[in-house]
C-alpha positions in Angstrom: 0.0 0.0 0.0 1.2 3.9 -0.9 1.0 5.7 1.6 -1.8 8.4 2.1 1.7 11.4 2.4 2.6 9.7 -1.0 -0.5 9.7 -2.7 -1.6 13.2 -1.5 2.0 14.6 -2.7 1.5 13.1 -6.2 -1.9 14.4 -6.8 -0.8 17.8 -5.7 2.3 17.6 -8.1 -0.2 16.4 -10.7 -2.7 19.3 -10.2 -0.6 22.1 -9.8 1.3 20.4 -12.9 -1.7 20.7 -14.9 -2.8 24.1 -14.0 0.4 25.5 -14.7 0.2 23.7 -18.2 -3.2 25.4 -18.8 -3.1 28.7 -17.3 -1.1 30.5 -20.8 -4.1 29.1 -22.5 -7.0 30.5 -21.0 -5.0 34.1 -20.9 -4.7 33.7 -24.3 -8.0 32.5 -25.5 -9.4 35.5 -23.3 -7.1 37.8 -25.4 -8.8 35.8 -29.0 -12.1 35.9 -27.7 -11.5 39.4 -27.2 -10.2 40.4 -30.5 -13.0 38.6 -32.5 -15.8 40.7 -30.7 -13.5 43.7 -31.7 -13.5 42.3 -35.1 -9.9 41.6 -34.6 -8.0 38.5 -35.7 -5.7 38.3 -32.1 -3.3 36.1 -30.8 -2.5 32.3 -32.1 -3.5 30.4 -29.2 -0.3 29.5 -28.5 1.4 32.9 -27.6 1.1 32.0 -24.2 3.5 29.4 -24.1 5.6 31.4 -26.9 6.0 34.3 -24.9 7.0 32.5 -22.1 9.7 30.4 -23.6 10.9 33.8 -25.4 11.2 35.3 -21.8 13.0 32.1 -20.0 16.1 32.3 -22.8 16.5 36.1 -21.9 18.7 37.5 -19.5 17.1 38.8 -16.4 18.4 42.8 -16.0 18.3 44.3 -12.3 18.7 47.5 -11.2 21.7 48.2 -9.4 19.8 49.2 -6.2 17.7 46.2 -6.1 18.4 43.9 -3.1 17.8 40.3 -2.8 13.9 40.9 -1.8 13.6 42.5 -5.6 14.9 38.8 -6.7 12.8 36.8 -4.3 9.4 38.4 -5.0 8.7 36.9 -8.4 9.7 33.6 -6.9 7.8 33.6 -3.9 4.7 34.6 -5.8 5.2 32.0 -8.7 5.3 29.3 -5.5 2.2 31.0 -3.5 0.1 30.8 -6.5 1.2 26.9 -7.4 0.7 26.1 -3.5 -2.3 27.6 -4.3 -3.8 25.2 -6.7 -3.4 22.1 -4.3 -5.4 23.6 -2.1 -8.7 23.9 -4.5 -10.6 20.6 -6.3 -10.2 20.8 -9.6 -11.0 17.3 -11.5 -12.2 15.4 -8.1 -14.3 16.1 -4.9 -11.3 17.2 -3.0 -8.0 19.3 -2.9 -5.1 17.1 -2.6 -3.4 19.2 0.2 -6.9 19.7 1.6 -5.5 18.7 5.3 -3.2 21.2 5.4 -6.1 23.4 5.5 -9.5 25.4 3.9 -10.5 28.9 2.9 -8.6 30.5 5.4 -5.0 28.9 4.4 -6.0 29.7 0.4 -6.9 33.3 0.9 -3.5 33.6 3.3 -1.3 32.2 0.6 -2.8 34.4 -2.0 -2.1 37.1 0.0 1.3 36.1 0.8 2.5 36.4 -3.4 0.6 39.6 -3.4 2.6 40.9 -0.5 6.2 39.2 -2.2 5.4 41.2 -5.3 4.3 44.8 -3.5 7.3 44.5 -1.5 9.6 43.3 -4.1 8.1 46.7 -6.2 8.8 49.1 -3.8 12.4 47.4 -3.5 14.6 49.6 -6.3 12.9 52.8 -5.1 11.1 53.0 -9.0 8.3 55.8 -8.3 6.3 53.4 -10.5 6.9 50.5 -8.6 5.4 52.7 -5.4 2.4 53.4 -7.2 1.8 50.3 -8.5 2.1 48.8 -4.8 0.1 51.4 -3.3 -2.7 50.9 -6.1 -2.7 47.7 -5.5 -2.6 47.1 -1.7 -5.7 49.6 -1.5 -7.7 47.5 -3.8 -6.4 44.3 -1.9 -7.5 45.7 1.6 -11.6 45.4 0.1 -10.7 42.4 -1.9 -9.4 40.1 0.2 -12.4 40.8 3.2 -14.7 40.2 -0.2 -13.1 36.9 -1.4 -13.3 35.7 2.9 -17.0 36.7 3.2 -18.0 35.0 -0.1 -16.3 31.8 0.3 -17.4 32.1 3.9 -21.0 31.9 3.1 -20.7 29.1 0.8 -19.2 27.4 3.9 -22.0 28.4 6.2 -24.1 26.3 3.8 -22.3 23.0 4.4 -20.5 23.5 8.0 -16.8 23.5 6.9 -14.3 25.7 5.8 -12.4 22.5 4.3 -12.8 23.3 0.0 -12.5 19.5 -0.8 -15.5 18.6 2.2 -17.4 21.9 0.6 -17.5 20.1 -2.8 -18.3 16.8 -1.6 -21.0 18.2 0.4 -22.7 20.0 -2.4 -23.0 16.9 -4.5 -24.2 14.9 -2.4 -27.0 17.4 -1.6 -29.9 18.1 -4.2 -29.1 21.1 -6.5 -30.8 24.0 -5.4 -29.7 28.0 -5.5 -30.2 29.6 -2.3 -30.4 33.4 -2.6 -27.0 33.7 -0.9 -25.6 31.6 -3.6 -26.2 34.5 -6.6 -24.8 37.2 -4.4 -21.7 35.4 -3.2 -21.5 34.5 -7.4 -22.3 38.2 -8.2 -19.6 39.4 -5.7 -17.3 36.7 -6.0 -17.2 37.6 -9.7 -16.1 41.3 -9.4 -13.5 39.7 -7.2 -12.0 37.5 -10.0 -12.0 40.5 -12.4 -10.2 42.5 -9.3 -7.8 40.2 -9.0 -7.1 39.2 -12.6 -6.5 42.8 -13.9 -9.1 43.0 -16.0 -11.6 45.7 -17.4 -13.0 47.6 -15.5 -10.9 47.4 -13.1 -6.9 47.7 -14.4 -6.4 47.0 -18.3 -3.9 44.4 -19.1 -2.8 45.6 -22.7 -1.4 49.0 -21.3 1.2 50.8 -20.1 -0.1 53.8 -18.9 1.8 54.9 -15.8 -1.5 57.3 -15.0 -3.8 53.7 -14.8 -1.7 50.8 -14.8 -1.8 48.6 -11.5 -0.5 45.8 -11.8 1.5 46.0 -14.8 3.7 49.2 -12.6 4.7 46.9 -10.4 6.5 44.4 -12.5 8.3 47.1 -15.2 11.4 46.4 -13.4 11.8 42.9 -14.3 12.3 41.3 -17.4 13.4 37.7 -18.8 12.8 34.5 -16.3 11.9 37.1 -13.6 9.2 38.6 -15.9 8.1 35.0 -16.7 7.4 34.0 -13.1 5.5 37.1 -13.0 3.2 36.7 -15.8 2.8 32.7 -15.3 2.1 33.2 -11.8 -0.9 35.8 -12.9 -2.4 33.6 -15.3 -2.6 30.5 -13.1 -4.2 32.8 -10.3 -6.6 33.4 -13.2 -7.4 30.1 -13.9 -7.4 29.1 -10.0 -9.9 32.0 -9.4 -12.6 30.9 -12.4 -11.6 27.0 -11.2 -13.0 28.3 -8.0 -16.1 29.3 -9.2 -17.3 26.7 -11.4 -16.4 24.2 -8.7 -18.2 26.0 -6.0 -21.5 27.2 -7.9 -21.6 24.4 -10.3 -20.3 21.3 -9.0 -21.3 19.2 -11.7 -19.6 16.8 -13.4 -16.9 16.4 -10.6 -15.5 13.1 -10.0 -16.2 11.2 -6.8 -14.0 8.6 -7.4 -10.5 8.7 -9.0 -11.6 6.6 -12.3 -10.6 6.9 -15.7 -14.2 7.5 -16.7 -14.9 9.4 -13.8 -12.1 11.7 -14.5 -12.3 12.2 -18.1 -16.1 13.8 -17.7 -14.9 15.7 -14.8 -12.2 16.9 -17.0 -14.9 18.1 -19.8 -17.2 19.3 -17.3 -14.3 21.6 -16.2 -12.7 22.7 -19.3 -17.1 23.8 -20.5 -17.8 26.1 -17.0 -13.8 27.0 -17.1 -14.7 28.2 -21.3 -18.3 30.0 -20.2 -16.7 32.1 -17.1 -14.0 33.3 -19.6 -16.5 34.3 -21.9 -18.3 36.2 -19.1 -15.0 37.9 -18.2 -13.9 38.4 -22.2 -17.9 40.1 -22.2 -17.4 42.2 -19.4 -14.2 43.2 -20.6 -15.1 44.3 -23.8 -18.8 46.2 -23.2 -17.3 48.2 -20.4 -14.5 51.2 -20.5 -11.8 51.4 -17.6 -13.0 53.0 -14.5 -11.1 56.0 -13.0 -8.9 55.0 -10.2 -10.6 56.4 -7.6 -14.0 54.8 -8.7 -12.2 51.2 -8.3 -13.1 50.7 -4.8 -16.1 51.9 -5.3 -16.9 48.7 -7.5 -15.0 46.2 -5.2 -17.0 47.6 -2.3 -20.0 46.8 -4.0 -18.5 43.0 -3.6 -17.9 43.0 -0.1 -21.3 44.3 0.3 -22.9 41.7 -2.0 -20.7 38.9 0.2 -21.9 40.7 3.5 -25.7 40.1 2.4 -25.2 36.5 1.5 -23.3 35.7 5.0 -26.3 37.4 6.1 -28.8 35.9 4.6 -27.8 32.6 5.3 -27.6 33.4 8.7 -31.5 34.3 8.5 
């Protein structure tokens, strides 16, 4: 017999293996989806992994005042957001790491890559690196409380905080949307395109230094550095929408580690994976980017969605 150490560090080397192979992907077929409803042609879907590869061959170039925290943030925040993945089901009814802990440990080690790469920006004393940070950590300090109360009212359901229990709990049950359930969706939702970078909330495709957010905090780095960064991003993208789908829509998930089992969990995730990005890729394109100091606005209009469905679910 394996034992259970063993077969929970496989599957967690195997997950986190897998999201990291999909994550280019989806950022990618975002970007296509995109350019087609802007009558665009767009990307091949394969720039993703292109662009990577061109960035792990170059040399990395540091400013001569960075110190070894400006070197260690990409890294750090590359690992938070692969430990990350092991902590979510993906394919099966539970997360392979899932006993090293729930919600709680998830949204701490998001928050620990976040922290890596605002510290790391403020490292070479780059005025855009400050501003990116400071954009960044204010928009965090609503998002995070958001992303707590949302998850924590889809754990008020069940009774547990443990994802993998969560999922397995929910399948078991008979389908049925509570209230709570569309405004922890609803909120949880402005919380992926808060966190992603996406319209309305940062824009991706520019360099602006009077809007960027995310995008100032990593113009210091460049080559495998640069990589990490943008790697890193696109699997908490895909972790994020995997999050989602598996928590709303449980269907389709494997009880069982079977080959059949698997390979319709696997469809079932790549379809409600596909229709979130479209959601995002929609949202992206029919709305304009919001003024700075209107972002918290929206992300407060999150926590308060989240609030209402911890409420109501108290009631």
């Amino acid at each position: 017999m394996i034992p259970d150490v063993l077969l929970a560090t496989g599957a967690a080397l195997l997950q986190a293996g897998g999201m990291l192979a999909v994550a280019p992907l989806l950022k990618t077929l975002i970007k296509k989806m995109k350019a087609r409803l802007q009558n665009r042609q767009g990307p091949p879907l394969w720039q993703g992994y292109y662009d990577l590869a061109k960035l792990l061959r170059k040399e990395p170039v540091r400013s001569e005042t960075a110190s070894w925290v400006f070197v260690a943030g990409p890294r750090v925040y590359f690992a938070a957001a692969v430990a990350a993945t092991t902590l979510v089901p993906v394919l099966i009814a539970a997360a392979p790491l899932e006993a090293a802990g729930g919600i709680l440990l998830l949204v701490g080690t998001l928050a620990l890559g976040r922290f890596a790469l605002a510290t790391a920006a403020l490292d070479t004393g780059s005025p855009f690196g400050g501003m990116g940070a400071s954009r960044d950590m204010t928009i965090a300090a609503l998002a995070e409380p958001a992303l707590l109360l949302g998850l924590f009212a889809s754990a008020l359901a069940v009774g547990t905080m443990n994802l993998g229990a969560l999922v397995r709990t929910l399948l078991e049950q008979e389908p049925a949307w509570h209230p709570s359930d569309f405004l922890a969706f609803a909120g949880l939702f402005i919380i992926v395109i808060a966190e992603t970078g996406r319209i309305p909330v940062d824009n991706p495709a520019t360099h602006l230094e009077l809007t960027m957010i995310h995008e100032a905090m990593v113009l210091e780095y460049s080559g495998p550095d640069l990589a990490l960064v943008e790697w890193a991003s696109a699997v908490k993208e895909l972790l994020y929408l995997t999050l989602l789908a598996n928590l709303f829509m449980p269907i389709g998930i494997a009880l069982r580690a079977e080959p059949v089992a698997l390979a319709i969990a696997l469809v079932a995730w790549a379809g409600k994976v596909f229709l979130l990005a479209v959601a995002v890729t929609v949202v992206e394109s029919t709305n304009a980017k919001l003024r700075l100091f209107r972002v918290p606005e929206l992300v407060s209009v999150s926590l308060g969605l989240a609030f209402l469905a911890l409420a109501i679910r108290f009631l």
